[in-house]
N, CA, C and O atoms as CSV, one atom per row, in Angstrom:
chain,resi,resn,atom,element,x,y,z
A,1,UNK,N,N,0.841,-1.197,0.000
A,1,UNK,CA,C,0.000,0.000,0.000
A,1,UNK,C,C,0.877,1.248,0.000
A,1,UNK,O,O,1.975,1.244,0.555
A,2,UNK,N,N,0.396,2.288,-0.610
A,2,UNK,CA,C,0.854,3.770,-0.765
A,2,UNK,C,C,1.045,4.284,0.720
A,2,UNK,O,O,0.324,3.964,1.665
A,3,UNK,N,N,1.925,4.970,0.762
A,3,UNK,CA,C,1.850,5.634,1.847
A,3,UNK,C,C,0.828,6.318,2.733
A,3,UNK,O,O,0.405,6.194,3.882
A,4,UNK,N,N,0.612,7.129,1.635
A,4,UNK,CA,C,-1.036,7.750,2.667
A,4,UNK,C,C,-1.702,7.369,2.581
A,4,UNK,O,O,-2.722,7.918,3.000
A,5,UNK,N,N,-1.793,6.023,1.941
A,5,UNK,CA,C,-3.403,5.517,2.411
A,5,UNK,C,C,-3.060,5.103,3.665
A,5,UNK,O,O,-3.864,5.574,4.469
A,6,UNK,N,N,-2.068,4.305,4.292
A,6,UNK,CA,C,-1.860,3.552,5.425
A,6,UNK,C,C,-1.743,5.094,6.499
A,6,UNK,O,O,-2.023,5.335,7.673
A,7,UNK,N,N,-1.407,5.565,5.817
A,7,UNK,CA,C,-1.495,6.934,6.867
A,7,UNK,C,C,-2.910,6.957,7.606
A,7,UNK,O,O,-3.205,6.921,8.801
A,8,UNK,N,N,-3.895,7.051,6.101
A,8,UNK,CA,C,-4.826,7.862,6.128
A,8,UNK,C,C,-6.028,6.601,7.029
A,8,UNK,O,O,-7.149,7.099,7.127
A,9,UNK,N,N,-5.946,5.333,7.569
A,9,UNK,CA,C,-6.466,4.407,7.808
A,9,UNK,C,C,-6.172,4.539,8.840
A,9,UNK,O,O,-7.165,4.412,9.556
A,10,UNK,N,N,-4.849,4.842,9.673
A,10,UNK,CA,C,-3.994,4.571,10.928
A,10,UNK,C,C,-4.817,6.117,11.558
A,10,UNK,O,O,-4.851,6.126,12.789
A,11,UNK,N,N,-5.222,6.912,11.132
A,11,UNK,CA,C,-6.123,7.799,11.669
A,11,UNK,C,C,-7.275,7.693,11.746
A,11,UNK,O,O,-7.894,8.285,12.630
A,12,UNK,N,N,-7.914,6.865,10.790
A,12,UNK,CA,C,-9.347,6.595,10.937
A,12,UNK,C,C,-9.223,5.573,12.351
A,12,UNK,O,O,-9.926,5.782,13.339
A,13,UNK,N,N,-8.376,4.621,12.289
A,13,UNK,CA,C,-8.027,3.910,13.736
A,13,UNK,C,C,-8.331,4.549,14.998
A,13,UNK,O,O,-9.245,4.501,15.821
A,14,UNK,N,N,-7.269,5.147,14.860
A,14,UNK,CA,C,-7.251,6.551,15.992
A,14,UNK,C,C,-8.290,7.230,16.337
A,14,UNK,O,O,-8.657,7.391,17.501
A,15,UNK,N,N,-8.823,7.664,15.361
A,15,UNK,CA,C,-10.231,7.980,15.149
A,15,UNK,C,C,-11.083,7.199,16.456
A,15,UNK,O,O,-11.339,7.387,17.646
A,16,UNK,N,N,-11.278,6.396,15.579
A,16,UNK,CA,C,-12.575,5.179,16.227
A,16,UNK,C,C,-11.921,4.784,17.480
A,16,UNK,O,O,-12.561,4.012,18.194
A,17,UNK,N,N,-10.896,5.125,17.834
A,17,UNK,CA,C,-10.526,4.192,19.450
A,17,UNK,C,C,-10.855,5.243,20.219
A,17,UNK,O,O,-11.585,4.998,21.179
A,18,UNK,N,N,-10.477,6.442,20.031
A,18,UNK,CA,C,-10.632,7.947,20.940
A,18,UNK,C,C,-12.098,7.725,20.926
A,18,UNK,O,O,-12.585,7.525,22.039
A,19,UNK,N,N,-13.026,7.712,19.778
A,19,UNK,CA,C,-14.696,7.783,20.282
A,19,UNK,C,C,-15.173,6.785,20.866
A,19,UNK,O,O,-16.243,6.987,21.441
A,20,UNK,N,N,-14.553,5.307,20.941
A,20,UNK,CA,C,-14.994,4.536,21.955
A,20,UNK,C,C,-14.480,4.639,23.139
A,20,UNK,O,O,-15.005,4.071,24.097
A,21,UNK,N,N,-13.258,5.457,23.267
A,21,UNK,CA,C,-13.013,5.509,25.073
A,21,UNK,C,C,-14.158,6.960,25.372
A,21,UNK,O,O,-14.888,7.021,26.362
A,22,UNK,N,N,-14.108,7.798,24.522
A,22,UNK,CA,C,-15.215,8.691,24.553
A,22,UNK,C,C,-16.285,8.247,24.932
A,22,UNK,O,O,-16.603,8.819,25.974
A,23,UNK,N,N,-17.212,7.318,24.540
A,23,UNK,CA,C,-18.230,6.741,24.887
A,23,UNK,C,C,-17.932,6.165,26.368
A,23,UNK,O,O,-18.318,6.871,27.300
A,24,UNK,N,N,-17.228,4.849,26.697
A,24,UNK,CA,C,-16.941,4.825,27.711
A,24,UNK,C,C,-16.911,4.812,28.850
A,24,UNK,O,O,-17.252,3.986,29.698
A,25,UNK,N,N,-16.216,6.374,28.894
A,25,UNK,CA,C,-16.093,7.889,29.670
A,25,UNK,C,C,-17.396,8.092,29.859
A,25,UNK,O,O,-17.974,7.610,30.833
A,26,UNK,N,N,-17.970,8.787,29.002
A,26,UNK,CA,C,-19.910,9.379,29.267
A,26,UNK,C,C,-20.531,8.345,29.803
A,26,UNK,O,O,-21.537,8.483,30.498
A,27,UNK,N,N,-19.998,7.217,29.535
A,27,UNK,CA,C,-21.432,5.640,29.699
A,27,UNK,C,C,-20.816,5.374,31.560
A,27,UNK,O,O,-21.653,4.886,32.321
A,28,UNK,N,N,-19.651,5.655,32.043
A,28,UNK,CA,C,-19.722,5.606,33.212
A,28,UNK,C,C,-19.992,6.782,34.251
A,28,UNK,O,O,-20.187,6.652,35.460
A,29,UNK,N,N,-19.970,7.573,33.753
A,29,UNK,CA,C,-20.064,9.303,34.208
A,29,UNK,C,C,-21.663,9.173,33.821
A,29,UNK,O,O,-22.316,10.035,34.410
A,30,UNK,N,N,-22.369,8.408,33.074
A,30,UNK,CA,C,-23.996,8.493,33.218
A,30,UNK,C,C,-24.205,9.786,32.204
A,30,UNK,O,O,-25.304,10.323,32.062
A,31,UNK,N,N,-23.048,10.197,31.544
A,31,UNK,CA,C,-23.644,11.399,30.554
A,31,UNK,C,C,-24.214,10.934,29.365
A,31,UNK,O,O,-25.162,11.583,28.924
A,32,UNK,N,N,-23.833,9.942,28.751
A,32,UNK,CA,C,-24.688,8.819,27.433
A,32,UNK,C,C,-25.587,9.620,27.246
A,32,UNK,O,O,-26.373,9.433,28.174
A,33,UNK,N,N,-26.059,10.613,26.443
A,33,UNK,CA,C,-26.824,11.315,25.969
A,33,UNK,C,C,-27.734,9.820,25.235
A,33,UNK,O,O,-27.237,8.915,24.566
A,34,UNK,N,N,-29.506,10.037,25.750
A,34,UNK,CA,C,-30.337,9.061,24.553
A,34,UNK,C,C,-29.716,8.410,23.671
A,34,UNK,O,O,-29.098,7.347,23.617
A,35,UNK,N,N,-30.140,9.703,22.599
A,35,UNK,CA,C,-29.641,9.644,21.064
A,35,UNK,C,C,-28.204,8.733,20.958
A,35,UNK,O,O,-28.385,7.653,20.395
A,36,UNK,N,N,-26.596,9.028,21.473
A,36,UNK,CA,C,-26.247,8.325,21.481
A,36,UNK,C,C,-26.103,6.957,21.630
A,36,UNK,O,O,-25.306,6.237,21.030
A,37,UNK,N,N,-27.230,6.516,22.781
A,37,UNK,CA,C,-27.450,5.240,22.579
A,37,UNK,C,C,-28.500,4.320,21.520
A,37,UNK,O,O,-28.406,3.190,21.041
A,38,UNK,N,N,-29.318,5.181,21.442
A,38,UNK,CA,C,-29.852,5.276,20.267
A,38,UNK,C,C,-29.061,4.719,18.913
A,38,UNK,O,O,-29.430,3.669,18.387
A,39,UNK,N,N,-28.166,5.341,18.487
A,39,UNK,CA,C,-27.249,5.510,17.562
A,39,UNK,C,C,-26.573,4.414,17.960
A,39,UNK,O,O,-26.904,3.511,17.191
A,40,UNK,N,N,-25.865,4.049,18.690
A,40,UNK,CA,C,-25.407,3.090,19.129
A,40,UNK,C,C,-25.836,1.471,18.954
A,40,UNK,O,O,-25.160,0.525,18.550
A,41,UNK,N,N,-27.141,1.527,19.390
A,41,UNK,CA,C,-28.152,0.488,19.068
A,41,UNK,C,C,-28.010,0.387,17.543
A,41,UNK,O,O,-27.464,-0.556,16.971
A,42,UNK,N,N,-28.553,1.450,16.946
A,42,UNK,CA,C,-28.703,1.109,15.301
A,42,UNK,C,C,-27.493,0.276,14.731
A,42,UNK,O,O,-27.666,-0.731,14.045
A,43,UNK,N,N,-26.374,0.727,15.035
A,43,UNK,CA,C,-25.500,0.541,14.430
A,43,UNK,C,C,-25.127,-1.132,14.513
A,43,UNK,O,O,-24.287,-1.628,13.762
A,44,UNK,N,N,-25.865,-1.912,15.525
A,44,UNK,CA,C,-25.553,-2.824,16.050
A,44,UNK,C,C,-26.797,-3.590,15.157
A,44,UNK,O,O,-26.655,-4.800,14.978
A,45,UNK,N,N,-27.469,-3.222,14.843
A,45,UNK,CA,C,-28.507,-3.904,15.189
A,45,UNK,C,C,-29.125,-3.265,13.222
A,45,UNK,O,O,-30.310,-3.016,12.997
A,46,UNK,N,N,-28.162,-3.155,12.269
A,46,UNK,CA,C,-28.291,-3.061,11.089
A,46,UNK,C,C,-29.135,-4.270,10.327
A,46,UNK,O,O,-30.263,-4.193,9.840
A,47,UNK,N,N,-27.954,-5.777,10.390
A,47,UNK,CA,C,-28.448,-6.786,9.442
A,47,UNK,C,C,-29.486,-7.899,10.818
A,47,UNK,O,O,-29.548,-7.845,12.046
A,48,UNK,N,N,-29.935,-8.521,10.091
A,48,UNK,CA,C,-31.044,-9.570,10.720
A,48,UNK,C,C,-29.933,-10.414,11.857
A,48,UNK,O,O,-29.874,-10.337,13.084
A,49,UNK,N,N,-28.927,-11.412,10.651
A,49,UNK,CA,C,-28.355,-12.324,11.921
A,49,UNK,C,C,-28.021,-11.613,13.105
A,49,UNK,O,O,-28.464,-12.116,14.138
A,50,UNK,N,N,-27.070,-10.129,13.272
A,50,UNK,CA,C,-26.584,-9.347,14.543
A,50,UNK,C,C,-27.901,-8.798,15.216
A,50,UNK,O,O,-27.807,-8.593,16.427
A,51,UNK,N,N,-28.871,-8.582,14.738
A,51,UNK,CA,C,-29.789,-7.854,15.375
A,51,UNK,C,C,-30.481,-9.735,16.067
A,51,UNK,O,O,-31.212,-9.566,17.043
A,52,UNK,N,N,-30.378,-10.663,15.828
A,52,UNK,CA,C,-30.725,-11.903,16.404
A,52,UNK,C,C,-30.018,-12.343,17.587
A,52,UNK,O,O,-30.378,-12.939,18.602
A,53,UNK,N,N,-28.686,-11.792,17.094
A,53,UNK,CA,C,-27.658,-12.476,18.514
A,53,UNK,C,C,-28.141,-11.414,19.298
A,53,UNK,O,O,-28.707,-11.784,20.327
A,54,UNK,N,N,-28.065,-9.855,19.056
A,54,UNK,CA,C,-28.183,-9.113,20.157
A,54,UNK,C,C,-29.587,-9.023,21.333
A,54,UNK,O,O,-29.728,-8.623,22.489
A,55,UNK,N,N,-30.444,-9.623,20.309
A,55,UNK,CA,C,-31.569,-9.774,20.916
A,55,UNK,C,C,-31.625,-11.191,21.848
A,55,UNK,O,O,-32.409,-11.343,22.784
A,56,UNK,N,N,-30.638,-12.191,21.400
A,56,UNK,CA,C,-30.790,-12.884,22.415
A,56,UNK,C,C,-29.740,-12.489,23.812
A,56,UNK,O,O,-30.043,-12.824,24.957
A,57,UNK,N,N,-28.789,-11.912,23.552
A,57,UNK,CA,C,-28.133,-11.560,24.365
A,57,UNK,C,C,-28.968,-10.750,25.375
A,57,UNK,O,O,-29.019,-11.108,26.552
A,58,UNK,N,N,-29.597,-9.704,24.945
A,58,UNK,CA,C,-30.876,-8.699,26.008
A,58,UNK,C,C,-31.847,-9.660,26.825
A,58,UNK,O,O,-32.358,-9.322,27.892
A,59,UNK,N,N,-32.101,-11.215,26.052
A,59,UNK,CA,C,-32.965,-11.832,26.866
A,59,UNK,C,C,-32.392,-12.783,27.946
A,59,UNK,O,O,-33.071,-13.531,28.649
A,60,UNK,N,N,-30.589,-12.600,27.988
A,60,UNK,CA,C,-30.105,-13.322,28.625
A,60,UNK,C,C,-29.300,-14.686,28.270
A,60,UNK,O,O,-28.311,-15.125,28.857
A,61,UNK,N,N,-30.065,-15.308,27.018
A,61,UNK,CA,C,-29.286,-16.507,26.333
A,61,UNK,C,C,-27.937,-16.119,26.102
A,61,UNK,O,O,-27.405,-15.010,26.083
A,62,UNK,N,N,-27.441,-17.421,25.908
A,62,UNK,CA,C,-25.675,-16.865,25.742
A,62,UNK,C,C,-25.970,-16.769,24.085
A,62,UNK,O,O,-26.836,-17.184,23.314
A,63,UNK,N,N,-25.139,-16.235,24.027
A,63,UNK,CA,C,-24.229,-15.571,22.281
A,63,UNK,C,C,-24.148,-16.691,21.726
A,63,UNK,O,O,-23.646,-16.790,20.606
């Protein structure tokens, strides 16, 4: 790979690790704004099979 793409990926990395300790942070501090979880949910819960495991996971069955 080209240089900046691996650049440009190794920041999107960075990226996404800073907003999950971000999250985190708010989700133990109780600041979790709704919407974020909201958003959160969706994202999880896009295709049928993941939205199946997650739903059994909420009812307690194992994964």
């Amino acid at each position: 790979m080209t240089r900046h793409i691996i650049d440009d990926r190794t920041e999107q990395l960075n990226a996404s690790v800073l907003k999950r300790f971000g999250e985190i942070e708010h989700r133990e501090a109780g600041t979790l704004s709704d919407r974020a979880k909201i958003l959160h949910r969706q994202r999880r819960e896009t295709d049928r099979s993941r939205m199946r495991h997650y739903a059994r996971i909420e009812r307690g069955l194992s994964a």
